[in-house]
N, C-alpha and C positions, 0 to 999 in steps of 0.2 A: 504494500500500500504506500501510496505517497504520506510524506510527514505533513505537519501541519502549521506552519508558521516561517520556514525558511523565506528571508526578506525579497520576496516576488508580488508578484501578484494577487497571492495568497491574504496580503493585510489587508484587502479589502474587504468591505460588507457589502453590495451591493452585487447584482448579475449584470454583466454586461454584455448586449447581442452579440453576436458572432458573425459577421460577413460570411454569406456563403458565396458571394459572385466574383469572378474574375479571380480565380484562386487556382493555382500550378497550372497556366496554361503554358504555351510554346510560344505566346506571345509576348518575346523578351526585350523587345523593345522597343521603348516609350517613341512618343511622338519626334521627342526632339533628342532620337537617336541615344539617349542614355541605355543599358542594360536596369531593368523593371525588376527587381523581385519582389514578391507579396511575402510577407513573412509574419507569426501569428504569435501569440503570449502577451502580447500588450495589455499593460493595465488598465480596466474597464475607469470610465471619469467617476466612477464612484470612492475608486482611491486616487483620491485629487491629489498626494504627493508623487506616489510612485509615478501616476501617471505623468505626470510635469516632470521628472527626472526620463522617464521612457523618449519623450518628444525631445527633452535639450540633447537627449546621447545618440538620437537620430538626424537632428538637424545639425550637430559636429560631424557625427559618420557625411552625411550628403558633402558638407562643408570641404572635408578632405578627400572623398572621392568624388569629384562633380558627374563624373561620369556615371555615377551609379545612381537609381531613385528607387528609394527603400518605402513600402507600401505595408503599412502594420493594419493588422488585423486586430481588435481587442477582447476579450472571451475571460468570464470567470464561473468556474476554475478553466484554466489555460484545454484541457483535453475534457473532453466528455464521453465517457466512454461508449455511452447510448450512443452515440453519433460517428466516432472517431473512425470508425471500418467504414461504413456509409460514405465519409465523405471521402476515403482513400478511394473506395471501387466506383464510385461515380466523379471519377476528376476535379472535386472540388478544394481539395485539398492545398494548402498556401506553398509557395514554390521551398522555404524554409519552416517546416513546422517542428510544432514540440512533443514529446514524447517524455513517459517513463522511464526507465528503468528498461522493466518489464516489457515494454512495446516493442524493443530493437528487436529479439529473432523474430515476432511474429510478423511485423511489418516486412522484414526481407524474405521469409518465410512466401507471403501472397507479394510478393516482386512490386514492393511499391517504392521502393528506395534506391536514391542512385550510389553507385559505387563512389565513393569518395576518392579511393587511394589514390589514383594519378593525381591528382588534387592537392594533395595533404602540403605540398611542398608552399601552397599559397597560405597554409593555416601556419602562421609564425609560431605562434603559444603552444601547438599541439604537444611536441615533445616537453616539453615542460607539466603535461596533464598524468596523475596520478595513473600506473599502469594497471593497474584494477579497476578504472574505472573505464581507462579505452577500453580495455577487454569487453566490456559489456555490449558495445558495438562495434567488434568484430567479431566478422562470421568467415570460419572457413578461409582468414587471411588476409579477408579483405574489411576495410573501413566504412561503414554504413552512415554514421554520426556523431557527433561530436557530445561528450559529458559535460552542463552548465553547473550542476550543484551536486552536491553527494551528504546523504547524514550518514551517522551510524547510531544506534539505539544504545541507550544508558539508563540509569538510574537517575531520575531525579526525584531529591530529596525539601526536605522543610528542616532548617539549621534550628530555627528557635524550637521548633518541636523534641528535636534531638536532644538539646539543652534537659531541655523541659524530663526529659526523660531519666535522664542519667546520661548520655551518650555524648559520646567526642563528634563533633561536627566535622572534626577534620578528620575522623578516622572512617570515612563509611563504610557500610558492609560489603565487603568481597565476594564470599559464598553465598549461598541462598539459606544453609544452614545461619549465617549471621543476619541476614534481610530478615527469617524467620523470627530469632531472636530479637532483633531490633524493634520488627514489628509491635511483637507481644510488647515490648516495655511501655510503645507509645500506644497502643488501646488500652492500657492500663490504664492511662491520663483521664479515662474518662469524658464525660460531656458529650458523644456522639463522636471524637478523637478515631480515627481508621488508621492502624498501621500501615497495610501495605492494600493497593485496590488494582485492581485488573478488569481489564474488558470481556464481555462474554458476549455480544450481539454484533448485527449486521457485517461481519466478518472480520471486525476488530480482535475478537478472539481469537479466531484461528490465527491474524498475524500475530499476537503477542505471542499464542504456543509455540509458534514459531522463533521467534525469536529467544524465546526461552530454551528451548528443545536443542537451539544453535551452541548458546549460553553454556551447556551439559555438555556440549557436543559430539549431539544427537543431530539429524537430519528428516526432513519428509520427506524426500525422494530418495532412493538411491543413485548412485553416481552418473549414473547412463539416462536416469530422468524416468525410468521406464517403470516404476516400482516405488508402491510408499513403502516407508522408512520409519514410520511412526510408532512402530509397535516392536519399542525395544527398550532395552534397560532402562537409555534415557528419556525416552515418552513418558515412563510409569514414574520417571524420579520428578521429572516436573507435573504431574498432577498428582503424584503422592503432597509432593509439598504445600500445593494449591488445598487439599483437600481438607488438609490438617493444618495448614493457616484458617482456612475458614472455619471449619468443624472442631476443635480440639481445641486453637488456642483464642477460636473469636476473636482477631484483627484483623478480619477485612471485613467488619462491618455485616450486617445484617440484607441488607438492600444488594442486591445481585442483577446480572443482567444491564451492565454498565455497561457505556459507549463512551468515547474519548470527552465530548462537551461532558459527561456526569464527573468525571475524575477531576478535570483541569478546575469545575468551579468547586469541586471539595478539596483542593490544594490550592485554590485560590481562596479561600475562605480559613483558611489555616487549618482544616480539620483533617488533614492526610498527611502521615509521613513519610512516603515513598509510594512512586508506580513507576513502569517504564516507558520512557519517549526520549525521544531525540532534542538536542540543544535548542532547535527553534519552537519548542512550547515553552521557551521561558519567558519572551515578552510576551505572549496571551496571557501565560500566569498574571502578568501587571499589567498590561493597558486594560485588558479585558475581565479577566477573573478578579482583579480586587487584591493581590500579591505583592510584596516588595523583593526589588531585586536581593537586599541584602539576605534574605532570609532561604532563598533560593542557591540550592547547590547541586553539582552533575557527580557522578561518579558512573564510574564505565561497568557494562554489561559484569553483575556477577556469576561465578561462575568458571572464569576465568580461559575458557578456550574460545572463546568466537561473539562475534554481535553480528545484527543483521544490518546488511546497507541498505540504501534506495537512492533515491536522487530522481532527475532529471536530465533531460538534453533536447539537441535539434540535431533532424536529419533532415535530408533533400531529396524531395520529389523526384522520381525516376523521370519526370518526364520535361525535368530543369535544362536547359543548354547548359552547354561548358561555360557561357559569358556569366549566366548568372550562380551557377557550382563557387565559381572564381567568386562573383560577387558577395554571395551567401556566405562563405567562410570568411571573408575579410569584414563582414559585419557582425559575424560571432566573435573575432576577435575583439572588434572592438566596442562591442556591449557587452562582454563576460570574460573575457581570457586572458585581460591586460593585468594585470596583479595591482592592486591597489587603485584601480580606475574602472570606471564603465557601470555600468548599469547595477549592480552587486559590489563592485568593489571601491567606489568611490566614498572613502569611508568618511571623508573629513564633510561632503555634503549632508552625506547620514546623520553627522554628529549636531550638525547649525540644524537639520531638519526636526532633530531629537526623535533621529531613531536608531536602536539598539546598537552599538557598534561594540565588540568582544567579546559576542561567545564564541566558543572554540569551534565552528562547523559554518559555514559548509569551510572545507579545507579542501583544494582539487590539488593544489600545484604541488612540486616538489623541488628543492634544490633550492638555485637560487630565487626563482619564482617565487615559492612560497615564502624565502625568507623576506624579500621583500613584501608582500604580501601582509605576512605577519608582524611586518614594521610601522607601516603603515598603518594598522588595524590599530597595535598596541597604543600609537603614538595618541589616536582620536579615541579610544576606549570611554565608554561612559557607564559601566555594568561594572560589578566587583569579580574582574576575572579571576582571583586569585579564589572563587569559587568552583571554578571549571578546573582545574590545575588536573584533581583527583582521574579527572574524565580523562584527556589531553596525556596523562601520566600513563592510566594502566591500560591504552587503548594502542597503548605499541607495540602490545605485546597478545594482541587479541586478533585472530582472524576474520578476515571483512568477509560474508560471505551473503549473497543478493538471494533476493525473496525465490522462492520456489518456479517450478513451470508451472501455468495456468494455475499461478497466486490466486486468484481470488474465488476459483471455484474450490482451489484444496480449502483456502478460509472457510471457506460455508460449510464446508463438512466441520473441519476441526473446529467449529463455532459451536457445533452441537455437544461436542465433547467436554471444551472446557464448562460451557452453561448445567450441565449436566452433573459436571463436578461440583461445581458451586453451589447450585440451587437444592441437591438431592447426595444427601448424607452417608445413607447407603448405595449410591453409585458405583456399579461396579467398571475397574478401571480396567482390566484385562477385555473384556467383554468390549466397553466402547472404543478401547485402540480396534481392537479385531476388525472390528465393524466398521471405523475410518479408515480402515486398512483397505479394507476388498471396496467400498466407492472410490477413493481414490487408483486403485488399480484401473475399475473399470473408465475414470476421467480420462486418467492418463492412454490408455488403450483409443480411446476415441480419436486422440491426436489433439 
């Protein structure tokens, strides 16, 4: 699943329509002989910042390329997935669009993406991009599209809760046997107080047991993709744990059947001390849930062998010219790729704008990229990053490893499992792996 707060498009409230005309045609060239690309993620005018920084980083890009006339699309959220096939098989799709994670093989999969490689040589920043994250769009050797943001899944925690407990705020729990423990001290606090909470609906669950399952590392598929994975040591030690947080030590609260909005406003309200998400729910925590940054803090996937990534990018209509392939990467560049500039990186605007600049993620670059990057960041900082440190720490030593095949139908299954554990005491957990096990087979089998 995509995360929820990475500084995009995403800070907005409002929906914004979606142009469907005049979108990847072969018509690349404007009136007045420029290369035309259409390209799509633009923020809807209902986030009157983002979108006012989207327009000045396009009318710079036009300014230095004259030759090129860059045509945004605006759409929130960025992909819909009720639509997103539709508009690839019926041509309307924008000459540069945005994608998941998750989209690259299936998109080159149904041949709708052009090959990039011969290309790559116009994308300056490329080599400088995290190589777990290229990998996601390469297929087979070759280059399909390019990575704009990437998380990884962590723990975030509530400092003064910790306090409040007995617990070292700097010391967060590593294992899940210590999340357990930590939990129990902080339901103890009483007043409606939740140690630890978890998602179990509309397939948020199935990502969290995923993620968790990684966390053990344990897997849903096996390696070839062909075969669930779910029903082994590590499946039953992550909702053993689940089971007997809920049932045994009563810290995760009474109320089950949670989605991501229920958690963020019981850890915005100070009643939660600990679930997992990714670094960009921390400003929802405060602009939106009612949170202070100081009291907020990340610590990395426990568990200690793996976290789940996600992210984002843009690839290129198969049915692009070479004029505007050329065009298209050199305006990825220069809206996301520049380390410290552009659309995402432009931290010291972020800062006069007063929005979030220093948590530890998205992080693409490497080397000297990201150091400067991360120079950058540190210098315009307005968050207490010496809260993130823990995360940034034990995250070097954790494997990145991206959501499953056909993520969101294995969710739905495995949504049933976790809600099952939650809600029903005596659940038996041998029985519900078995039984995620063979639908999953059969998903998988379908193709």
């Amino acid at each position: 699943m995509r995360s929820t707060g990475i500084r995009r498009t995403l800070v907005a409230l409002g929906v914004g329509a979606l142009t469907l005309t005049a979108c990847g045609s072969n018509d690349d060239q404007a009136a007045d002989g420029k290369t035309r690309i259409t390209v799509n993620c633009m923020p809807p005018k209902s986030a009157k910042v983002d979108r006012r920084f989207f327009e000045e980083d396009i009318a710079a890009f036009e300014k230095e390329n004259p030759d090129i006339d860059v045509v945004p699309h605006d759409a929130f959220p960025c992909q819909d997935p009720k639509t997103f096939d539709a508009k690839l098989a019926g041509g309307q799709m924008e000459d540069v669009f945005y994608t998941y994670f998750t989209d690259a093989g299936h998109v080159v999969d149904i041949n709708q993406a052009a090959d990039l490689t011969p290309y790559l040589k116009e994308l300056k920043s490329y080599g400088t991009i995290q190589q777990q994250l290229r990998d996601i769009y390469t297929v087979d050797g070759k280059v399909y599209g390019v990575p704009r943001t990437g998380y990884s899944m962590g723990l975030v925690y509530n400092r003064a809760l910790f306090e409040k407990a007995g617990l070292d705020p700097d010391r967060p729990p590593t294992t899940w046997a210590e999340v357990r423990a930590a939990a129990k001290r902080i339901a103890a606090l009483g007043d409606g107080t939740v140690g630890y909470a978890d998602y179990s609906a509309q397939n948020q669950g199935g990502w969290h047991f995923t993620a968790e399952l990684y966390s053990q590392g344990g897997d849903v598929v096996t390696p070839d993709g062909e075969k669930a994975a779910v029903d082994s040591p590590e499946g039953r030690a992550v909702l053993r744990t689940l089971h007997d947080m809920r049932w045994k030590d009563d810290s995760m609260g009474s109320k089950q059947l949670l989605v991501i909005n229920d958690v963020q406003q019981m850890m915005g309200a100070g009643r939660l001390g600990m679930y997992l998400a990714a670094p960009d729910n921390i400003p929802i925590l405060v602009k939106e849930k009612g949170a202070e940054y100081k009291d907020l803090a990340l610590a990395p996937m426990p568990g200690g062998k793996a976290t789940l990534i996600g992210g984002d990018g843009y690839m290129v209509n198969k049915k692009a010219s070479p004029e505007q392939i050329r065009a298209g990467l050199k305006w990825l560049d220069h809206m996301f790729l520049t380390p410290g500039e552009g659309f995402l990186g432009d931290y010291a605007r972020a800062r006069k704008n007063e929005a979030p600049v220093g948590l530890p993620e998205p992080r693409l670059f490497t080397g000297a990229a990201d150091a400067k990057d991360q120079q950058v960041k540190k210098a315009n900082a307005n968050v207490p990053v010496g809260n993130y440190q823990a995360f940034l720490d034990g995250n070097q030593s954790l494997e990145m490893k991206i959501e499953p095949p056909r993520a969101q139908q294995l969710y739905s299954v495995l949504d049933g499992v976790v809600s099952a554990v939650l809600t029903k005491e005596d659940a038996d957990i041998d029985r519900l792996l078995k039984d995620a096990s063979g639908k999953i087979d059969g998903i998988l089998a379908r193709g």
